[in-house]
C-alpha positions as CSV (number, residue, x, y, z in Angstrom):
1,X,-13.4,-19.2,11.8
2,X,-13.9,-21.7,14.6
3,X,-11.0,-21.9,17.1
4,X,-10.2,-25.4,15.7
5,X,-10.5,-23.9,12.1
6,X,-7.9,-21.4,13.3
7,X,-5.8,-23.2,14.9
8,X,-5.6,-25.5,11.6
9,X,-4.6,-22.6,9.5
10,X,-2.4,-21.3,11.4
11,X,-0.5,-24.6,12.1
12,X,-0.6,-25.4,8.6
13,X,-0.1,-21.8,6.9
14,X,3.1,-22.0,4.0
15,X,4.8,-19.8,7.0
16,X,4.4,-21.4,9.9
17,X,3.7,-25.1,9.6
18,X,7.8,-25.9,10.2
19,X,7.4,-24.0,13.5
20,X,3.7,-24.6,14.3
21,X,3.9,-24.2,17.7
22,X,5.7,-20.5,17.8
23,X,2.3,-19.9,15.6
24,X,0.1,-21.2,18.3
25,X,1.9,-19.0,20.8
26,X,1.0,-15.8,18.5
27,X,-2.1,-16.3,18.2
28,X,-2.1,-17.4,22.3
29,X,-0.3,-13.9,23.2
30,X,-2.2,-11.8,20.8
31,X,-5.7,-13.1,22.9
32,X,-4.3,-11.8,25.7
33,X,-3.2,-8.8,24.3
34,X,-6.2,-7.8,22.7
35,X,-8.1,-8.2,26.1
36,X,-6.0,-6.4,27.7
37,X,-5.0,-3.4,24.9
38,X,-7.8,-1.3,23.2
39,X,-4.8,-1.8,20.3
40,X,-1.9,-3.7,19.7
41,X,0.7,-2.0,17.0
42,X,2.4,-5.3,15.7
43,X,6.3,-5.7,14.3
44,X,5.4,-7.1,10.9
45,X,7.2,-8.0,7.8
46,X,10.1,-5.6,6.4
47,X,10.3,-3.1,9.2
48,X,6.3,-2.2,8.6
49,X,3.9,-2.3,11.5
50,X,0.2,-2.8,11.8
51,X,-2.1,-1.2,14.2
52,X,-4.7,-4.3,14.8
53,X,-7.4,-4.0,17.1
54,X,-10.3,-7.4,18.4
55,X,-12.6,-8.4,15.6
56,X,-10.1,-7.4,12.4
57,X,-9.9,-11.0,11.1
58,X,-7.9,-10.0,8.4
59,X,-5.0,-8.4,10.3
60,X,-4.8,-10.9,13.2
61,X,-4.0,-13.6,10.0
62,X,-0.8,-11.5,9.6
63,X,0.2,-11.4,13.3
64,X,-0.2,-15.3,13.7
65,X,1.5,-16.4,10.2
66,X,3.6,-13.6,8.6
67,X,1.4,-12.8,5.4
68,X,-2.1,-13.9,6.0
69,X,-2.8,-14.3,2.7
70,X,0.7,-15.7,1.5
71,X,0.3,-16.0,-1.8
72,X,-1.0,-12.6,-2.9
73,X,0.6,-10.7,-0.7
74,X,4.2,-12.3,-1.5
75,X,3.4,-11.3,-5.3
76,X,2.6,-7.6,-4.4
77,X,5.8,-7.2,-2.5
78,X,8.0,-9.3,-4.9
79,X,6.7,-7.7,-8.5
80,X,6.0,-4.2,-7.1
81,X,8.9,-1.4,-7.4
82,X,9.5,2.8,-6.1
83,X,7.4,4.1,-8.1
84,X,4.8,2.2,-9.2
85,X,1.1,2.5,-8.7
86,X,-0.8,-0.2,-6.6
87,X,-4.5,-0.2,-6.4
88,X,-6.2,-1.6,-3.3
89,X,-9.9,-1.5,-4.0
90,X,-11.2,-2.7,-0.7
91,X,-8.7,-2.0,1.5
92,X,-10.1,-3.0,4.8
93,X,-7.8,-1.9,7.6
94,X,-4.6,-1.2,5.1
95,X,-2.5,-4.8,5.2
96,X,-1.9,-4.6,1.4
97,X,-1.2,-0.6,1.6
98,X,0.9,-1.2,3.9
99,X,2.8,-3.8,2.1
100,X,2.5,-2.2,-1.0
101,X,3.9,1.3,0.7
102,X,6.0,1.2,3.2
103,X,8.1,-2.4,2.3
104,X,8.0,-1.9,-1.4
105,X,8.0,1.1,-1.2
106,X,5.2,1.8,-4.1
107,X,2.2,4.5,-4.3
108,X,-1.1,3.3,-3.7
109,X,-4.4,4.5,-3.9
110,X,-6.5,2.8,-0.9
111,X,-10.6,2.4,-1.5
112,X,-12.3,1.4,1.6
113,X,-16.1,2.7,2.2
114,X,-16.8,1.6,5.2
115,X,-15.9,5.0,7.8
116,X,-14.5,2.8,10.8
117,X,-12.5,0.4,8.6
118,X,-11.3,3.7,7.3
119,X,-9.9,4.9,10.6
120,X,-8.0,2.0,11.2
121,X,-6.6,2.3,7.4
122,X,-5.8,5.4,7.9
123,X,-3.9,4.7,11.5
124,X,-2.1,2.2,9.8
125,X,-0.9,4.9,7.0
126,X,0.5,7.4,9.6
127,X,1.8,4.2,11.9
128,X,4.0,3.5,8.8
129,X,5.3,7.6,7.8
130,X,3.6,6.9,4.1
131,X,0.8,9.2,4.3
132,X,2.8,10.8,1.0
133,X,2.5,7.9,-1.1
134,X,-0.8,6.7,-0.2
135,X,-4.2,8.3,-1.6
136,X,-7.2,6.9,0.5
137,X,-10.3,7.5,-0.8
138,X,-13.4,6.8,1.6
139,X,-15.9,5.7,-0.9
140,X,-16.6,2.7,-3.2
141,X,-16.3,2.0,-7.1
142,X,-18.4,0.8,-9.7
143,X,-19.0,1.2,-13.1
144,X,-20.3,4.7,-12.8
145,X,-20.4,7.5,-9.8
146,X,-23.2,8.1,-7.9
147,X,-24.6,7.0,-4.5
148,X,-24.6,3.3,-3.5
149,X,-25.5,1.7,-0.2
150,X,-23.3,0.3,1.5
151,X,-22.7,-2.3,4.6
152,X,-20.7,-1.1,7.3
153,X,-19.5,-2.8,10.7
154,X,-18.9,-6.4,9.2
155,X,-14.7,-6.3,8.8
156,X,-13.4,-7.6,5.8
157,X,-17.1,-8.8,4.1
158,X,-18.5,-5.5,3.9
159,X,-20.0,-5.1,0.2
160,X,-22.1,-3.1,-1.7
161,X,-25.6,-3.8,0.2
162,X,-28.5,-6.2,-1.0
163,X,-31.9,-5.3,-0.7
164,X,-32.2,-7.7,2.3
165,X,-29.2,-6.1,4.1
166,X,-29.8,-4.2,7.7
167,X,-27.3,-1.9,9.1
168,X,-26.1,-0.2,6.0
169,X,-25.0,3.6,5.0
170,X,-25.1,5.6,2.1
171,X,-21.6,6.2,0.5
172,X,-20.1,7.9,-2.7
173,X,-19.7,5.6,-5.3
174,X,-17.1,6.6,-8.2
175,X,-15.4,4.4,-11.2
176,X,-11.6,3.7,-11.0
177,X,-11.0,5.4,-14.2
178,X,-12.3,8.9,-12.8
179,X,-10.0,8.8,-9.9
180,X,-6.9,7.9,-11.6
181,X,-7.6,10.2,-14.7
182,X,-5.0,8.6,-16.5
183,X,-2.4,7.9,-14.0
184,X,-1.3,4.7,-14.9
185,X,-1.6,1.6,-12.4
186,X,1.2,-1.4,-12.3
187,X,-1.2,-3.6,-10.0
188,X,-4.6,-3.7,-9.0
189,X,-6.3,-5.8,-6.2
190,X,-9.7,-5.9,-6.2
191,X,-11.6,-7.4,-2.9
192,X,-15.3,-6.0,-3.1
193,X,-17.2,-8.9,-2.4
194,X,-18.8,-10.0,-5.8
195,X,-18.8,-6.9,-7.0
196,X,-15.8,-6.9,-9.0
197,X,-17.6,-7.0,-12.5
198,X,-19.0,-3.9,-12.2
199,X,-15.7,-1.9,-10.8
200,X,-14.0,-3.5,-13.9
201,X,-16.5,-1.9,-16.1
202,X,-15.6,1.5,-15.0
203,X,-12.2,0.7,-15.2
204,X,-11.8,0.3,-19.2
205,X,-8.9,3.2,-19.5
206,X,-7.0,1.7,-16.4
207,X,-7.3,-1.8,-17.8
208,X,-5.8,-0.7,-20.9
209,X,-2.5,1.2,-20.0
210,X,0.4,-0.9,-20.8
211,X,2.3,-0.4,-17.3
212,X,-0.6,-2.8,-15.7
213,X,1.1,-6.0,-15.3
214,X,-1.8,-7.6,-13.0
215,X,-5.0,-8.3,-11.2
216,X,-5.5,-9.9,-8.6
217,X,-9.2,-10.3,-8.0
218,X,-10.8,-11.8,-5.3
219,X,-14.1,-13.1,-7.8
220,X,-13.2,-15.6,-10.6
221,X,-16.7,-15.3,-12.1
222,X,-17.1,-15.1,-16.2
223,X,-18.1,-11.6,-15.5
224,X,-14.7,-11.0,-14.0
225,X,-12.4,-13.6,-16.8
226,X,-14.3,-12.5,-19.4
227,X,-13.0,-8.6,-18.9
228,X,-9.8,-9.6,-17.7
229,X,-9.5,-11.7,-21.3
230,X,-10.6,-8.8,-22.9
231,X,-7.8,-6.8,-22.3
232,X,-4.8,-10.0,-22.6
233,X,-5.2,-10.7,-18.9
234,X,-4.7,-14.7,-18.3
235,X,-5.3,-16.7,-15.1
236,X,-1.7,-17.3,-14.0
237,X,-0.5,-19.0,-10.7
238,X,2.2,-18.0,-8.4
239,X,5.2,-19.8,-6.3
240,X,6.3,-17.2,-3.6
241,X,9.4,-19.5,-2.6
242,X,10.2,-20.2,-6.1
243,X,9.5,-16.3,-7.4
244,X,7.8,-17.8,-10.6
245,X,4.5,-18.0,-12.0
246,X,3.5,-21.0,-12.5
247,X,0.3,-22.7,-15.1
248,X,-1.3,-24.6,-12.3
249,X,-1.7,-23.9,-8.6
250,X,1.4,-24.8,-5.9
251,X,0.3,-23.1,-3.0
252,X,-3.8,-23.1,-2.0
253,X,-3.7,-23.0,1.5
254,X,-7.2,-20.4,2.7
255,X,-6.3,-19.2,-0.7
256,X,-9.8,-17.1,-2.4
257,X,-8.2,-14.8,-4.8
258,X,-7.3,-15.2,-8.7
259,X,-4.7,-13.9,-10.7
260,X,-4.8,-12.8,-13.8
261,X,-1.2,-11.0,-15.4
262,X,-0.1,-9.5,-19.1
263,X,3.1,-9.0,-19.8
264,X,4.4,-11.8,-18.6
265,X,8.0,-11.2,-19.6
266,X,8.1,-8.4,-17.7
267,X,6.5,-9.7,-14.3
268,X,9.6,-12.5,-15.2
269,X,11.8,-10.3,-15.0
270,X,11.0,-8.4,-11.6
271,X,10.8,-11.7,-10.2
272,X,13.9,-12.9,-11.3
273,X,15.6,-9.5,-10.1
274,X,14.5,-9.6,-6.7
275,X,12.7,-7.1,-4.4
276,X,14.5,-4.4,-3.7
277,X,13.4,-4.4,-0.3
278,X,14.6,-8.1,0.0
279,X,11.3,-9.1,1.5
């Protein structure tokens, strides 16, 4: 983003735009910061901190507007429970582990391929004391393991490479369904850059356990819907203020990601319960 794009979404963000200016001083104090400061370890939401460092686009979203990705992140910490297993297929530097670990309090198994992204995942783990309930796992998925080749130095867009792709490593690729071996998920996020059809098709037994209430996915391509369908998943919406999901879209602002839920009487009744970290 541009600084005027910025400055518009963080002015206008679902948790900042009655206080816009407090927003603008964030994102002010953090430039400072961050020139100053190899690191900045950030007070965030629910007692968790995040270790953010210049260039991590993601994370700096969350230091200027609460949740960067308000929507999303709102319905991990508001459906998931102790106990429960969330599965962050490209992590990038740990926001959603973090959420998912230490404020709800669930275990997670963190993907992230790219070796310097993982660093700053893993900080993040240890900064929070939930290195026992989170599994990270330095390699990518697919629909089958193997080798893949992989992008590496480009924050949150790193992908599985294309032919035309320069400055790229070599990493392990494995399916979801190997790694869990039958542990069963409550929530899956899937952020790998268009590649989310083919992590779905190694992902068959995982789809199919009844404790997964949803997916959030970052693609919405038939590839992507027409798995999902397969296995009762529909495209549902959600209202974080409201705790309800919701036919047609409330909230869009910089939203990319779909969601698709099963079960919905149960995800009802989470939601109408409350967190049980109150967040």
């Amino acid at each position: 983003m541009g600084l005027v794009q910025t400055l518009r979404f963080i002015t206008t963000h679902p948790m900042t735009r009655k206080q816009p200016l407090a927003a603008v001083a964030r994102y002010v104090k953090w430039q400072v910061q961050s020139r100053l400061q190899d690191e900045v370890v950030h007070d965030w939401i629910g007692g968790a901190k995040l270790a953010v460092r210049r260039g991590m686009t993601g994370a700096t979203g969350n230091i200027y507007c609460g949740l960067h990705e308000f929507v999303d992140m709102s319905f991990v910490l508001h459906v998931l429970r102790p106990g429960d297993l969330f599965i962050d297929a490209g992590a990038n530097v740990g926001s959603y582990t973090v959420l998912a670990a230490a404020v709800a309090g669930a275990d997670v198994v963190a993907f992230e391929p790219d070796p310097g992204t993982v660093r700053a995942l893993r900080r993040n783990v240890e900064l929070n004391r939930v290195a026992a309930r989170v599994d990270v796992r330095e390699c990518a998925l697919g629909a089958e393991s193997g080798i893949a080749d992989f992008t590496v130095g480009r924050d949150t867009t790193n992908r599985i490479a294309q032919p035309s792709d320069t400055g790229t490593r070599r990493v392990p690729l494995t399916t979801l369904d190997a790694v869990l071996d039958g542990r069963p998920p409550t929530l899956i996020k899937l952020d790998v850059e268009g590649y989310e059809p083919e992590v779905l098709a190694g992902a068959g037994k995982s789809l199919a356990a009844a404790s997964l209430l949803a997916v959030i996915a970052e693609g919405s391509g038939s590839g992507t819907v027409d798995v999902l369908s397969g296995f009762g998943f529909v495209r549902a919406y959600y209202d974080p203020p409201a705790r309800r999901l919701l036919d047609s879209p409330r909230w869009r602002h910089g939203h990319t990601n779909e969601l698709f839920v099963r079960n919905r009487a149960e995800i009802d009744a989470r939601l109408a319960a409350g967190s049980p970290a109150g967040a």
